[in-house]
Structure formats: C-alpha cells, structure tokens
C-alpha atoms as an extended CHARMM CRD file, in Angstrom:
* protein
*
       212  EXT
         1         1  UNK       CA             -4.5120000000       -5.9570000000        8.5790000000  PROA      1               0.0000000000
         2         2  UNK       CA             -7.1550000000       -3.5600000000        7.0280000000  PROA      2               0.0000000000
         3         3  UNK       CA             -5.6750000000       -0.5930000000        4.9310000000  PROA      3               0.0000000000
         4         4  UNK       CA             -7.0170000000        3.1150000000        6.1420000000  PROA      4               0.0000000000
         5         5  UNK       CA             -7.8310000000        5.2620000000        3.1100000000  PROA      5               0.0000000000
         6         6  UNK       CA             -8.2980000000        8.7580000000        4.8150000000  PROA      6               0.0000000000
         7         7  UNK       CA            -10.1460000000       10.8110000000        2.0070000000  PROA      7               0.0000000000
         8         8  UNK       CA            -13.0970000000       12.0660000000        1.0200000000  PROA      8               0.0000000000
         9         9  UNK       CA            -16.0450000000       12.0630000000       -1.2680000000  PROA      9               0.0000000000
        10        10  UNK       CA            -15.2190000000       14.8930000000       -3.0710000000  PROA      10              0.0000000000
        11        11  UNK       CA            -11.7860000000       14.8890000000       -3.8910000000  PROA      11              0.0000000000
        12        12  UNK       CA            -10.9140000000       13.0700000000       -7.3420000000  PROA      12              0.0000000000
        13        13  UNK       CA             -7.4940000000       12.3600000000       -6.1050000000  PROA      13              0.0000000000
        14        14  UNK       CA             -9.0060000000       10.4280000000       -3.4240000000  PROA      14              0.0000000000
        15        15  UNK       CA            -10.8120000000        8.5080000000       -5.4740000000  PROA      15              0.0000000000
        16        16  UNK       CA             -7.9370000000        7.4860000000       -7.8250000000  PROA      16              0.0000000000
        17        17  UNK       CA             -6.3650000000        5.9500000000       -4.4390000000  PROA      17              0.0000000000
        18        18  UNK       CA             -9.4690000000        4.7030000000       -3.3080000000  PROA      18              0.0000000000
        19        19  UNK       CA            -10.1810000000        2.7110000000       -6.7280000000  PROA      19              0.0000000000
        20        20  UNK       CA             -6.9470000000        1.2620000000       -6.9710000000  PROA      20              0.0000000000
        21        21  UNK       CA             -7.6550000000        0.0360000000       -3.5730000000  PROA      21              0.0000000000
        22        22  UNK       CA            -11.3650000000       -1.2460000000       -4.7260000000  PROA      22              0.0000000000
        23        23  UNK       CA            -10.2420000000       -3.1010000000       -7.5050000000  PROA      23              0.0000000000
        24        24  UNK       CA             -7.0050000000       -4.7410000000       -5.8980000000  PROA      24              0.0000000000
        25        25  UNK       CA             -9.0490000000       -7.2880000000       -3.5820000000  PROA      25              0.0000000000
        26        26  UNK       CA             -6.9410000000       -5.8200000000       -0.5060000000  PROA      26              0.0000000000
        27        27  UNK       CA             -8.5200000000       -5.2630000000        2.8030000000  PROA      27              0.0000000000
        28        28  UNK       CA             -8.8530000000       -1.4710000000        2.6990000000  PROA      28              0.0000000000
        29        29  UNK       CA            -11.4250000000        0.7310000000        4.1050000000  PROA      29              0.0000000000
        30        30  UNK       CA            -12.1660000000        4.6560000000        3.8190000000  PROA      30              0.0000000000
        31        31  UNK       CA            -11.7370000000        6.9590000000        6.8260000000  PROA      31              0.0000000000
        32        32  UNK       CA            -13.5010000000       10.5840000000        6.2090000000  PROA      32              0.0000000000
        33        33  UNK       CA            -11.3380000000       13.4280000000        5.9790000000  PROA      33              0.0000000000
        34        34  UNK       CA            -13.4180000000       16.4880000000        6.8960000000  PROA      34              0.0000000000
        35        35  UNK       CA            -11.9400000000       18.9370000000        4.4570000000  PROA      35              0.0000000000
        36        36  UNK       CA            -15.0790000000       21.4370000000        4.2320000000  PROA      36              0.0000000000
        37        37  UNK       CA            -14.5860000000       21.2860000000        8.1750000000  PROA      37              0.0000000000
        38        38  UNK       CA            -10.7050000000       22.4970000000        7.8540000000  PROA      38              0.0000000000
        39        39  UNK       CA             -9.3950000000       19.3710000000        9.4070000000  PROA      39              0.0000000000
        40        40  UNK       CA             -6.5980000000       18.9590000000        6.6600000000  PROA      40              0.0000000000
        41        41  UNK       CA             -5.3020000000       22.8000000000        7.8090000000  PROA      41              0.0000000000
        42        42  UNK       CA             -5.6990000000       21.4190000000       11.6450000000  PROA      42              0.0000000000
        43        43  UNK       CA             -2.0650000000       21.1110000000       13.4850000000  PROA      43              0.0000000000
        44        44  UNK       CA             -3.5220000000       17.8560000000       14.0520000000  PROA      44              0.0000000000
        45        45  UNK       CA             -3.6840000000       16.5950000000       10.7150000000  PROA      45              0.0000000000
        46        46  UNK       CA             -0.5530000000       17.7340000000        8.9870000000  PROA      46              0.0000000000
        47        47  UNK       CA              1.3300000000       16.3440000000       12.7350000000  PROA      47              0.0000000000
        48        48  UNK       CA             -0.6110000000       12.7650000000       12.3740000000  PROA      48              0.0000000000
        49        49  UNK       CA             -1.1950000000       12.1750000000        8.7260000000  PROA      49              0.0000000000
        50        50  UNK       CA              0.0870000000       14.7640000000        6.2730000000  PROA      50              0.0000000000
        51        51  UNK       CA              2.2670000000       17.6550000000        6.7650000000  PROA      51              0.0000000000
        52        52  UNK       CA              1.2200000000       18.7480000000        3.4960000000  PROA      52              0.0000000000
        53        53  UNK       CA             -2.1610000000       19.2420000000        4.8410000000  PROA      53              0.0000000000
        54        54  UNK       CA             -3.9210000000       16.7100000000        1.4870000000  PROA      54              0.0000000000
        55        55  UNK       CA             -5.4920000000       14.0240000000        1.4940000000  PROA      55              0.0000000000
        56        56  UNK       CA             -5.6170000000       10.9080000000        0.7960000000  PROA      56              0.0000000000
        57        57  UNK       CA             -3.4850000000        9.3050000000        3.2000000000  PROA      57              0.0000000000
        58        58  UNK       CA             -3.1060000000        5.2360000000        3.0960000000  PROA      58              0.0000000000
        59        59  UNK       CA             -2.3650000000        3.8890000000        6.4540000000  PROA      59              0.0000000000
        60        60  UNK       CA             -0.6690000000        0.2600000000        6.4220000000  PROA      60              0.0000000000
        61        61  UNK       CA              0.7580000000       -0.6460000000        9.6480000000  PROA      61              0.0000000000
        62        62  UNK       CA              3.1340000000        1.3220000000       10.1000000000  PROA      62              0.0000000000
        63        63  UNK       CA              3.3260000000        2.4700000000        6.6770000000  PROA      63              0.0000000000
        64        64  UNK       CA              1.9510000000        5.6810000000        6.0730000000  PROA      64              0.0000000000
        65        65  UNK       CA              1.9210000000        7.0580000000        2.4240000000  PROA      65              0.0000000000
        66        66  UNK       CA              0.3430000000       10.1420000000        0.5240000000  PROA      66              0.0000000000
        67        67  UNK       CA             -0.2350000000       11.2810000000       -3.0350000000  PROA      67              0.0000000000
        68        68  UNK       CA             -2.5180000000        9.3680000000       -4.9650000000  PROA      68              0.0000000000
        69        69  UNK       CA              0.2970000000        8.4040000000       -7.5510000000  PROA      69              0.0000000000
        70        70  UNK       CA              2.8420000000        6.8690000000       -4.5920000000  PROA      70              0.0000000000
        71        71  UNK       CA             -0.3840000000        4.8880000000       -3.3290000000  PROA      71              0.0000000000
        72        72  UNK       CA             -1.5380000000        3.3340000000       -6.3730000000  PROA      72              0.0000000000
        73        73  UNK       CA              1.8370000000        2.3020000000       -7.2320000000  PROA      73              0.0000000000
        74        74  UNK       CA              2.1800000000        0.4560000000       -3.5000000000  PROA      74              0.0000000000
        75        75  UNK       CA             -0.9450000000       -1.0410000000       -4.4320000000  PROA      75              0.0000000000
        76        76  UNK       CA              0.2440000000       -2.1720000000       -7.7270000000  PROA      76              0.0000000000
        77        77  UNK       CA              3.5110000000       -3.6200000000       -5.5600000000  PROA      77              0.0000000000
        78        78  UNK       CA              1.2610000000       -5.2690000000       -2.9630000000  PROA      78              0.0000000000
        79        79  UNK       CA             -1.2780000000       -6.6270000000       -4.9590000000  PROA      79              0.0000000000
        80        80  UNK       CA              0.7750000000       -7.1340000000       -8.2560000000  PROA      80              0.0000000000
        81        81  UNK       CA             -2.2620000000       -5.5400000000      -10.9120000000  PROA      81              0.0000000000
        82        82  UNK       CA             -2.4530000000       -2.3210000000      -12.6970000000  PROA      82              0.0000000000
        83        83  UNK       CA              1.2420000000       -1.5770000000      -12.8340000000  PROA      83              0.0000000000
        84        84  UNK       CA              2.3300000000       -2.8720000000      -16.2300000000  PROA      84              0.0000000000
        85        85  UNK       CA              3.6630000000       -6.3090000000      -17.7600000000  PROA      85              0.0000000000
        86        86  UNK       CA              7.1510000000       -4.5900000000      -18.0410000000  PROA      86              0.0000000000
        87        87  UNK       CA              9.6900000000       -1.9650000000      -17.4890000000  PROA      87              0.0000000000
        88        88  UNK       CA              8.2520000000       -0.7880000000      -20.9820000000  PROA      88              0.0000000000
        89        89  UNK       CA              5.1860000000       -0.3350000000      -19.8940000000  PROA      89              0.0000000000
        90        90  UNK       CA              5.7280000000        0.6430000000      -16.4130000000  PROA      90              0.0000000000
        91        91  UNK       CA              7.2390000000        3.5820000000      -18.0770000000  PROA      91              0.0000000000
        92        92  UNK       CA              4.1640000000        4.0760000000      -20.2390000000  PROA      92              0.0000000000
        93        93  UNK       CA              2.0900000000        4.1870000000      -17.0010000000  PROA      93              0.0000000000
        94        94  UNK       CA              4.3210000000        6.7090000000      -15.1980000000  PROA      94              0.0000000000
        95        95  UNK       CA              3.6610000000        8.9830000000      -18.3150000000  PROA      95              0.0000000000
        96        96  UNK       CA              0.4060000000        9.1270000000      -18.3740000000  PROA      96              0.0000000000
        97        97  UNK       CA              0.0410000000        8.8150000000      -14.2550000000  PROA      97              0.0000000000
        98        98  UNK       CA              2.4620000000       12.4060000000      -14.3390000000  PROA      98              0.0000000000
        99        99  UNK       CA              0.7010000000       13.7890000000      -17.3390000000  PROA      99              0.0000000000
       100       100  UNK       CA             -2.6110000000       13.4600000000      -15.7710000000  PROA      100             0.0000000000
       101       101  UNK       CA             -1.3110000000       14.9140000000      -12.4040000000  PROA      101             0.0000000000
       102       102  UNK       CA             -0.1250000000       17.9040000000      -14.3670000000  PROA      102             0.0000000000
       103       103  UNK       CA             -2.0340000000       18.5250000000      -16.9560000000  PROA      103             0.0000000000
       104       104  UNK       CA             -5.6650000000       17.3170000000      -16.9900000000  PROA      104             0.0000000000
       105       105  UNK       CA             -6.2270000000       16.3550000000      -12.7420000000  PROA      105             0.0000000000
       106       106  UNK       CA             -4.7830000000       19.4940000000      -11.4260000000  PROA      106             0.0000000000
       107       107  UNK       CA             -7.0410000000       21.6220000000      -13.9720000000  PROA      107             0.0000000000
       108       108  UNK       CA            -10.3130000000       19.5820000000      -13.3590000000  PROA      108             0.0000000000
       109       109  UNK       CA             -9.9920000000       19.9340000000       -9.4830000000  PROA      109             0.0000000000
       110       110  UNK       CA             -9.3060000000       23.5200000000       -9.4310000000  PROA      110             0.0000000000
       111       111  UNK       CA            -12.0940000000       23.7240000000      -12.1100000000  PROA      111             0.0000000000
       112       112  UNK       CA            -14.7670000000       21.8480000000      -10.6080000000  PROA      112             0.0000000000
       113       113  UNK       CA            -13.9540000000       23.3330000000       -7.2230000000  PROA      113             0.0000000000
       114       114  UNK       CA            -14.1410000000       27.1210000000       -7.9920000000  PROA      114             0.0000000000
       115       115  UNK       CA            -17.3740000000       26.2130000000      -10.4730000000  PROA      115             0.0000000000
       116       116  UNK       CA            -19.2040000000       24.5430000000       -7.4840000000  PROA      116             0.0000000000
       117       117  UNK       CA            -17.8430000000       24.6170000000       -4.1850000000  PROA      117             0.0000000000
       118       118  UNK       CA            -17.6900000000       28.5590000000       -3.6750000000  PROA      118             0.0000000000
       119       119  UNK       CA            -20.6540000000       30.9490000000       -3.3190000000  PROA      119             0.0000000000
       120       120  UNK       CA            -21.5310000000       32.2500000000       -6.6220000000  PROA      120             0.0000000000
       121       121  UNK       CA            -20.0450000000       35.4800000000       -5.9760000000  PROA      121             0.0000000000
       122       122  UNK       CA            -16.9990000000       34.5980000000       -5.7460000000  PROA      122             0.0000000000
       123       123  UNK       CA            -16.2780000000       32.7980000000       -8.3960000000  PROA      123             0.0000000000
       124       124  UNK       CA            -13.8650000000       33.9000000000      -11.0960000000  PROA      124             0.0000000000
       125       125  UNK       CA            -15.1610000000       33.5070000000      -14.7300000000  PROA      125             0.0000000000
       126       126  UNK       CA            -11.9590000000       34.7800000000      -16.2740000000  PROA      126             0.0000000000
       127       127  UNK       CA             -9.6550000000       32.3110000000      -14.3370000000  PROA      127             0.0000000000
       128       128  UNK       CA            -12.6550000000       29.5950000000      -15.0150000000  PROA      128             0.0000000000
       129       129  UNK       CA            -12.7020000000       30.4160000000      -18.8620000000  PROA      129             0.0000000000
       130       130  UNK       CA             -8.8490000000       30.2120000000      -19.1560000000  PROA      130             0.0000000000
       131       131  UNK       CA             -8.7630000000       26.5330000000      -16.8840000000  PROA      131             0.0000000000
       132       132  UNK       CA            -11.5160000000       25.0680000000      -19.2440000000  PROA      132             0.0000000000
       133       133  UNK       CA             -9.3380000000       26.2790000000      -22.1630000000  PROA      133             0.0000000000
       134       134  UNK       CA             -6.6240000000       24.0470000000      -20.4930000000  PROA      134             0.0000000000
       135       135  UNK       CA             -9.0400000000       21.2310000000      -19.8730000000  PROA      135             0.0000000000
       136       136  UNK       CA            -10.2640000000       20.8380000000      -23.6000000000  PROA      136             0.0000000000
       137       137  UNK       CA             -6.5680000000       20.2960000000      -24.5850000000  PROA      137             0.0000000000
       138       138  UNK       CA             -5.9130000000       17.7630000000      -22.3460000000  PROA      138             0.0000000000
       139       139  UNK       CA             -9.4650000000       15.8580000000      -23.0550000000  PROA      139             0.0000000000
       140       140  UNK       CA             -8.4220000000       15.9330000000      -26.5230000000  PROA      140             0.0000000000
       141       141  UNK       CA             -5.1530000000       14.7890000000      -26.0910000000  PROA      141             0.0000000000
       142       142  UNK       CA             -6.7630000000       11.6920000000      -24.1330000000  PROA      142             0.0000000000
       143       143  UNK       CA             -9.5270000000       11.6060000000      -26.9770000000  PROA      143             0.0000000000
       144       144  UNK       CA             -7.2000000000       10.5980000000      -29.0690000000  PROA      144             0.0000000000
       145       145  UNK       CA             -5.0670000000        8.5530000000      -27.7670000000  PROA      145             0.0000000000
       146       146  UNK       CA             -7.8200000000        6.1400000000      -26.8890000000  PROA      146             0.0000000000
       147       147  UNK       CA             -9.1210000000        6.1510000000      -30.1490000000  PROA      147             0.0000000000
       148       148  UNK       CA             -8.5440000000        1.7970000000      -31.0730000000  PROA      148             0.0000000000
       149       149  UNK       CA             -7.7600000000        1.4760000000      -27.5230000000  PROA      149             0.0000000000
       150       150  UNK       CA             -9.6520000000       -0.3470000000      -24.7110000000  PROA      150             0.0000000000
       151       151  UNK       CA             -7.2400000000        0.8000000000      -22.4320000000  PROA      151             0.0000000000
       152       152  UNK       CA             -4.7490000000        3.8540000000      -22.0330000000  PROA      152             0.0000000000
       153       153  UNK       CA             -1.8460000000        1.7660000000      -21.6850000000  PROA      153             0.0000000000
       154       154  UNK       CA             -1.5390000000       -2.0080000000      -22.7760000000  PROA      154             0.0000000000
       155       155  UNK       CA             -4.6100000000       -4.5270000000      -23.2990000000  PROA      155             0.0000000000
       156       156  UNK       CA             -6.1120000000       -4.4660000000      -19.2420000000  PROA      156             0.0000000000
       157       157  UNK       CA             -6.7810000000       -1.4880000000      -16.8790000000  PROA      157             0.0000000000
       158       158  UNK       CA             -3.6930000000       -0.2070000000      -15.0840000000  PROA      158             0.0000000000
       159       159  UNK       CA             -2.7690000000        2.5960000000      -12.9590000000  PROA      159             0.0000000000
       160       160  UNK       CA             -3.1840000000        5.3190000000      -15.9340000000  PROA      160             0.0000000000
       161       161  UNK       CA             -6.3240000000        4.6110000000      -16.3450000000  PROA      161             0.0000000000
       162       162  UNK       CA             -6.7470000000        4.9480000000      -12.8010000000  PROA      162             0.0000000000
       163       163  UNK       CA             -5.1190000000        8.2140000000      -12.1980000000  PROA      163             0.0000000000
       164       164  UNK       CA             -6.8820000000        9.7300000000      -15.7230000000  PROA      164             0.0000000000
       165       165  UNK       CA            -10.2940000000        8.9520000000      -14.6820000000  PROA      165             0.0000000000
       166       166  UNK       CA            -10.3360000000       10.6930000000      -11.0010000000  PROA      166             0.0000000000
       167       167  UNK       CA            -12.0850000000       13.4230000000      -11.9030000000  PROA      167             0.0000000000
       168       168  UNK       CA            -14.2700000000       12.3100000000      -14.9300000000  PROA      168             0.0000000000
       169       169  UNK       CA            -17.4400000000       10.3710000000      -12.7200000000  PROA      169             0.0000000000
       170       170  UNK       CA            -17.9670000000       13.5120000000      -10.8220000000  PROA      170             0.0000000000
       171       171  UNK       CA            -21.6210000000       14.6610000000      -11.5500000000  PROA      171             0.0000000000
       172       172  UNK       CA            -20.9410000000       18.7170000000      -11.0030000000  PROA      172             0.0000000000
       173       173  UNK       CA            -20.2200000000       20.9610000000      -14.1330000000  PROA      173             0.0000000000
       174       174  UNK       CA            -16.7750000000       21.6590000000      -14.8360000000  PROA      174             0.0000000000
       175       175  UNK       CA            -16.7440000000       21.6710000000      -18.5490000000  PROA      175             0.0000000000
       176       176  UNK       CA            -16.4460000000       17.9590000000      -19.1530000000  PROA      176             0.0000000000
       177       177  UNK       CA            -19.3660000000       16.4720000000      -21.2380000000  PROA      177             0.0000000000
       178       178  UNK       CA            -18.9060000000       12.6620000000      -21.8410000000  PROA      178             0.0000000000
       179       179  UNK       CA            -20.9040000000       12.8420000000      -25.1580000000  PROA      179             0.0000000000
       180       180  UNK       CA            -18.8030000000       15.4090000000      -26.4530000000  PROA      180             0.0000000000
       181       181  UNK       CA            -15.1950000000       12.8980000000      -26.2140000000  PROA      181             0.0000000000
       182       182  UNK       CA            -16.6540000000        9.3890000000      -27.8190000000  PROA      182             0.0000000000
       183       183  UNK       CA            -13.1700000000        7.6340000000      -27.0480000000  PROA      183             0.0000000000
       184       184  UNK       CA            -13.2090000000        9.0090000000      -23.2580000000  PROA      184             0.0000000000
       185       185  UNK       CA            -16.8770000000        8.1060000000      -22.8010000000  PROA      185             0.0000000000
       186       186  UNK       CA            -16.8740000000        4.5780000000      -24.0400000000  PROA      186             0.0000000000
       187       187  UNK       CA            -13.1580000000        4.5730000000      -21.9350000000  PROA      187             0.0000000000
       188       188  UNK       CA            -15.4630000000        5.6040000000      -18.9840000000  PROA      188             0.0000000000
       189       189  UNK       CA            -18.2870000000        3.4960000000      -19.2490000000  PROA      189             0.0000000000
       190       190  UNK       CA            -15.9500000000        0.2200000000      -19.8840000000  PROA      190             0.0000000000
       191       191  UNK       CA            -14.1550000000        0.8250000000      -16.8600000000  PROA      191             0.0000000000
       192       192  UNK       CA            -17.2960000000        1.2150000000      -14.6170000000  PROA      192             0.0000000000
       193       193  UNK       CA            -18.3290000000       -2.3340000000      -15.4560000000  PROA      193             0.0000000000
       194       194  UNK       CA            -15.3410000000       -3.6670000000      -14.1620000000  PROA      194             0.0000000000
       195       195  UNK       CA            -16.8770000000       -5.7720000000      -11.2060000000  PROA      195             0.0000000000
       196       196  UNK       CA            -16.3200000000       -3.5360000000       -7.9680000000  PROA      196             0.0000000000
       197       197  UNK       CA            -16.5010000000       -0.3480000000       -9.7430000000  PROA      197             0.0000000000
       198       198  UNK       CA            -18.2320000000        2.4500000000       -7.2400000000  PROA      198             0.0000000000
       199       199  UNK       CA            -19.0160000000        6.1460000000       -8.1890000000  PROA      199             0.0000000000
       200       200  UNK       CA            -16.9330000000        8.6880000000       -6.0290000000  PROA      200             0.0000000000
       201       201  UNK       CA            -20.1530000000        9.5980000000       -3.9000000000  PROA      201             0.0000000000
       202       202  UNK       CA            -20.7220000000        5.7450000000       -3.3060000000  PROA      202             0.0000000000
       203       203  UNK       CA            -17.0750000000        4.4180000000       -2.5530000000  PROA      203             0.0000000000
       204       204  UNK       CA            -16.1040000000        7.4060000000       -0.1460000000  PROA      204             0.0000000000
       205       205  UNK       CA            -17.7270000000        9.0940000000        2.4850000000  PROA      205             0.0000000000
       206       206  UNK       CA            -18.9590000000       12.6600000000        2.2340000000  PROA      206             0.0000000000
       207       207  UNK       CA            -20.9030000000       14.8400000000       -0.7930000000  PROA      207             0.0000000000
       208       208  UNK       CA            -21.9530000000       17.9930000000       -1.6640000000  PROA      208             0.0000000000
       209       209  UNK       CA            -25.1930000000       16.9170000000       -0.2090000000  PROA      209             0.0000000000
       210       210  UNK       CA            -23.8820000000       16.5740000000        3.5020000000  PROA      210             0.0000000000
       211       211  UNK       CA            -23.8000000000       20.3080000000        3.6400000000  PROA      211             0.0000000000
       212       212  UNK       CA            -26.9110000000       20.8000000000        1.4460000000  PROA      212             0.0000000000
C-alpha cells in the first residue's frame, strides 16, 4: 500500500518527512496541502487529517501520523535506516531531532516566512533582526559540531541529519549563506548526492512560483 505524504513545497518540515520517505525505498507519494489557500485552517482539514491544522500528515492505512519528528521515526521503524545502530545513538538522534525542532527549524521557518512570504510592508525588521540573531547561534552550534564529521550523528545519514537540514535547501533569503558555515555546506552538499536526493521544490508539490 502506497504511503500519502500530505505537505507542501514550501514547508521545511514537510520536507524532512518527505526525505525520510525518499530515501527509505517505501512506496510513498506526496499529496498537496494548499496552505496559501487556507485549507490547513478549513474544518475540513483539522476533522480529516490534523486537528492541529499542520502539515505534513503521513497516511498508512489506517495509520495516520503528524509531526515531522513522529514520521521519520515510523519510517526509521518500518524501513529499519536512519534511526541509529543503538539505544546510544538513538538517543543521540532524538537530541539533535528536538534541538533542531526547537532551536534552529522553528527559527528558520518563522524567518524565511515573514522575510518572503508577506507583502513587504508588513514585514517586521525588528522581530526579523532578533530571529536571525537566534539563527546564527544555532548554525554555529551545528558548524561545529560537524567539524571531522561526515555525519551529525554516527558514520551514515540518520534522522538528525534529516530533521537539521529541512530548512537549509530552500533558495529564499533568510539569513543562511552556505559559504559562510564550511562544515554545514560540505554537510549539505554530501547529503544531496545521496542517490534519490530531490530539492524541496522538486520532491513536493507547490512553490512560490505557483502564485507568482
């Protein structure tokens, strides 16, 4: 039976589900999510899919999960890659997957969103200033601990990796610049040559220029 990714093109925590998905060798596909359109605030959508009105949503069967975190780790469990050759390293993962969520995911999206996806009029430069003060913590924290690594946890690519990069492909400014983080960047650029590897834009459906 084919997995249902609902998501979208734009949405970095999409794409951290929809990755994990790519690389697994499941049977997945993506299902848009028209989120410009207001369906995730529709009755409809928080009834069907999420009642937390987010996305992505992984339909499997009967199974229906949200979060990007709870996904990747049922595709780690279904598929048995990304999640660690031990308890130790599970553990590892689960740092990184909640540090990302918290600290350097949750800043980027809010970033890159108020940066590009409102009318320039409306967007606040203080609260912008203070979120890319945020940001260049986190990237350095990451930075760093990459530097001698291949991979953020372990010697292969596992769910950290997965969860840290969600935002980092995107091509709109949010105060990220790959050639300023030489760890991150040659991070990046490793794990878009493992085979299957799709840019948000080209794994999901929907982009900016939809609505151009």
């Amino acid at each position: 039976m084919t997995i249902k990714l609902h998501c979208f093109g734009e949405s970095g925590n999409a794409y951290k589900a929809a990755l994990a998905l790519q690389f697994s060798g499941l049977d997945w596909e993506p299902v848009k999510v028209d989120f410009f359109g207001g369906e995730t605030r529709s009755p409809d959508y928080r009834t069907a899919l999420n009642n937390m009105g987010e996305a992505p949503v992984m339909i499997d069967g009967d199974l229906r999960l949200t979060q990007s975190g709870v996904i990747q780790d049922y595709v780690s469990e279904k598929s048995g890659k990304f999640g660690g050759k031990d308890a130790t390293e599970r553990r590892e993962i689960l740092r990184w997957v909640l540090w990302d969520n918290h600290k350097l995911s949750s800043n980027a999206g809010m970033t890159r969103f108020l940066m590009n996806f409102l009318p320039e009029d409306k967007r606040p430069k203080e609260v912008i200033g203070f979120m890319q003060g945020r940001l260049a913590a986190a990237y350095g924290v990451l930075n760093d601990h990459l530097e001698g690594r291949e991979w953020i946890v372990g010697d292969s690519l596992t769910n950290a990796d997965l969860s840290c990069c969600g935002y980092l492909y995107y091509p709109e400014p949010f105060g990220f610049d790959r050639k300023d983080r030489p760890n991150i960047d040659t991070w990046l650029t490793r794990l878009s040559e493992t085979p299957g590897w799709k840019a948000p834009y080209d794994l999901m459906p929907g982009s900016p220029a939809d609505r151009a």
